[in-house]
N, C-alpha and C positions, 0 to 999 in steps of 0.2 A: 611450577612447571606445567600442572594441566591448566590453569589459566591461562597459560599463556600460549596452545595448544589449542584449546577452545576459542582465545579469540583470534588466531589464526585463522583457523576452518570458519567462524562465525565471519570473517572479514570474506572469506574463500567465497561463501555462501553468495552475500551483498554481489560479489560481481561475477559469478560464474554458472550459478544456478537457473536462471530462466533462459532458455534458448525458441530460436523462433520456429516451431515444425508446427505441422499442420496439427489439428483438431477434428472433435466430431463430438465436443460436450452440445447439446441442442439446448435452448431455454426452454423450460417449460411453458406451457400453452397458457396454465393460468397465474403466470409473473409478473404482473406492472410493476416494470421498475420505475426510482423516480428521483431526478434533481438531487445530489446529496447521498444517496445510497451508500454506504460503505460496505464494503466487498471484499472477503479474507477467502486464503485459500493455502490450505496442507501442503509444502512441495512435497515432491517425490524423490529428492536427492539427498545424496547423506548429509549433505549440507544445509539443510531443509532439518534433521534430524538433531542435528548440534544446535540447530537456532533455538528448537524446542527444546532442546536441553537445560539452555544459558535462560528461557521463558517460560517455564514449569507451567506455568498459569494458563499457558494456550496452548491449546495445538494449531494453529493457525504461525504462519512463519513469515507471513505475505498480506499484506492489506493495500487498497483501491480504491477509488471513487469515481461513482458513476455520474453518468452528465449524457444528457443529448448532445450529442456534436456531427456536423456532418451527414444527417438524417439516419440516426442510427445511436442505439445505447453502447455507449465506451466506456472504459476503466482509463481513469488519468494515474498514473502511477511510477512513482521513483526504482529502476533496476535498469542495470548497463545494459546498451544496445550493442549485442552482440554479431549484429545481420552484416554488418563490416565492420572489419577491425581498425578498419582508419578512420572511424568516425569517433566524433568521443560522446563520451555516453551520458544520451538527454533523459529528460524525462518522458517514456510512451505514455501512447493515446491509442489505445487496438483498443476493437471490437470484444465486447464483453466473452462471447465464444472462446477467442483468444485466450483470456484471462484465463479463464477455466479450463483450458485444452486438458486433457485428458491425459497426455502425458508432459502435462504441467502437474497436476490436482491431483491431490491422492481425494481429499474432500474440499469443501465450500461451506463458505456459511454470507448469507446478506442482510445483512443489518439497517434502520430505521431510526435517525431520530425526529425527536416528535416537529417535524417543519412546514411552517406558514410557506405559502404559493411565494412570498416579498423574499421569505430565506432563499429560497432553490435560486429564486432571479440575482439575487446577490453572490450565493455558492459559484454560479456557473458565470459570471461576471466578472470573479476571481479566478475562475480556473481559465478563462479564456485569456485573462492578461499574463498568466502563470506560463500555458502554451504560447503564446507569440513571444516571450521572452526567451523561450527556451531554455530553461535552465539546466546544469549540469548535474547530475547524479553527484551528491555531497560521500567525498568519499573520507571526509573530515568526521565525518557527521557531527556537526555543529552545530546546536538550534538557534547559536547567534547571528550563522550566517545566512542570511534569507536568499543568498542570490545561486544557493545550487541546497537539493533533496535529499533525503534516505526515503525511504516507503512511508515509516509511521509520521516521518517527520512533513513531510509532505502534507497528507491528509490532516495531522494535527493544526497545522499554521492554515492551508484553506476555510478551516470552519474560525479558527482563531482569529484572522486575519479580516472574515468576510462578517460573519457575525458574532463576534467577540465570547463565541466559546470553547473554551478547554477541554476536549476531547479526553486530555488524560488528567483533569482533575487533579494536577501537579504529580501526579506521581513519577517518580526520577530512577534510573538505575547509574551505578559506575561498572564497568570494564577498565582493567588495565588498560591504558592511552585513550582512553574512551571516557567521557561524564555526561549526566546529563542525558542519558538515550531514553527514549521511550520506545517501550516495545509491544505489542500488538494486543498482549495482555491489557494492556494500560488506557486504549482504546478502547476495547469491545467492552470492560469495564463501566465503563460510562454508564452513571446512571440513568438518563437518559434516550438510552440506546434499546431498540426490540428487534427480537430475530426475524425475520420477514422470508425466508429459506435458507434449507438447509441439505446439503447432501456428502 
């Protein structure tokens, strides 16, 4: 019974937890950010709380990747667009600010792996065919289906996809109705990966 409890609330979380209100997280002065970035962030919702639960390994509940787009650094990242209810919900592309809003973000952490100037042009080459497709927030969350996201699954298949590496180093979870999930832990893991800021 609490499994199935927890993946209630944990499904709760997936589409109910990020909302669009304003911000006032500022980047710091000396942050270059760059191509490929990955970007986690603490909710602040109890459902942000159960994620870490079900993820012991992270306190992170939420992860992104950054990309210049638009003349300006964004977070490409899989959660339901809440800003109207009759739309169904894509993958956003908001201003890093965004991401980290303040009454998003309890904390932050940005992460680094080690990439050639050829990776980013490849990352962002990906993520650009990723946005004009539009795809749907994976509410299956399936990592067979490539044609709609979850958050980790997102970001894992982008570097998978563009430069044929495994962000999570195969590691797999099961949930009841649920197989196969990669969860945030499983990313930031990566050996390959360095912290680049943190708050």
């Amino acid at each position: 019974m609490k499994k199935v409890i927890c993946l209630f609330c944990f499904v709760c979380f997936l589409f109910f937890s990020c909302k669009e209100d304003h911000n006032n997280w500022q980047i710091p002065s000396n942050l270059v950010f760059q191509t490929g970035d990955i970007v986690f962030r603490e909710g602040k919702s109890v459902e942000s709380e159960i994620v870490k639960g079900i993820d012991k390994k992270s306190i992170y509940s939420h992860v992104g990747l950054v990309i210049w787009f638009d003349s300006a650094w964004r977070v490409v990242h899989a959660v339901p667009n809440e800003s109207n209810k009759n739309e169904k919900d894509k993958i956003k592309v908001e201003l890093i600010e965004e991401f980290f809003a303040t009454d998003k973000a309890l904390s932050g952490g940005i992460y680094r792996a080690d990439l050639q100037q050829e990776d980013t042009i490849l990352i962002y080459s990906k993520v650009k065919e990723i946005i004009y497709r539009s795809p749907l927030f994976d509410v299956s969350m399936d990592l067979q289906d490539t044609t709609s996201f979850y958050c980790t699954e997102l970001v894992w298949h982008i570097f998978r996809t563009s430069l044929n590496i495994d962000l999570s180093q195969g590691r797999r979870h099961n949930l009841p109705l649920f197989s196969d999930l990669i969860f945030c832990s499983d990313i930031i893991s990566y050996s390959n990966l360095k912290l680049v800021y943190q708050f």
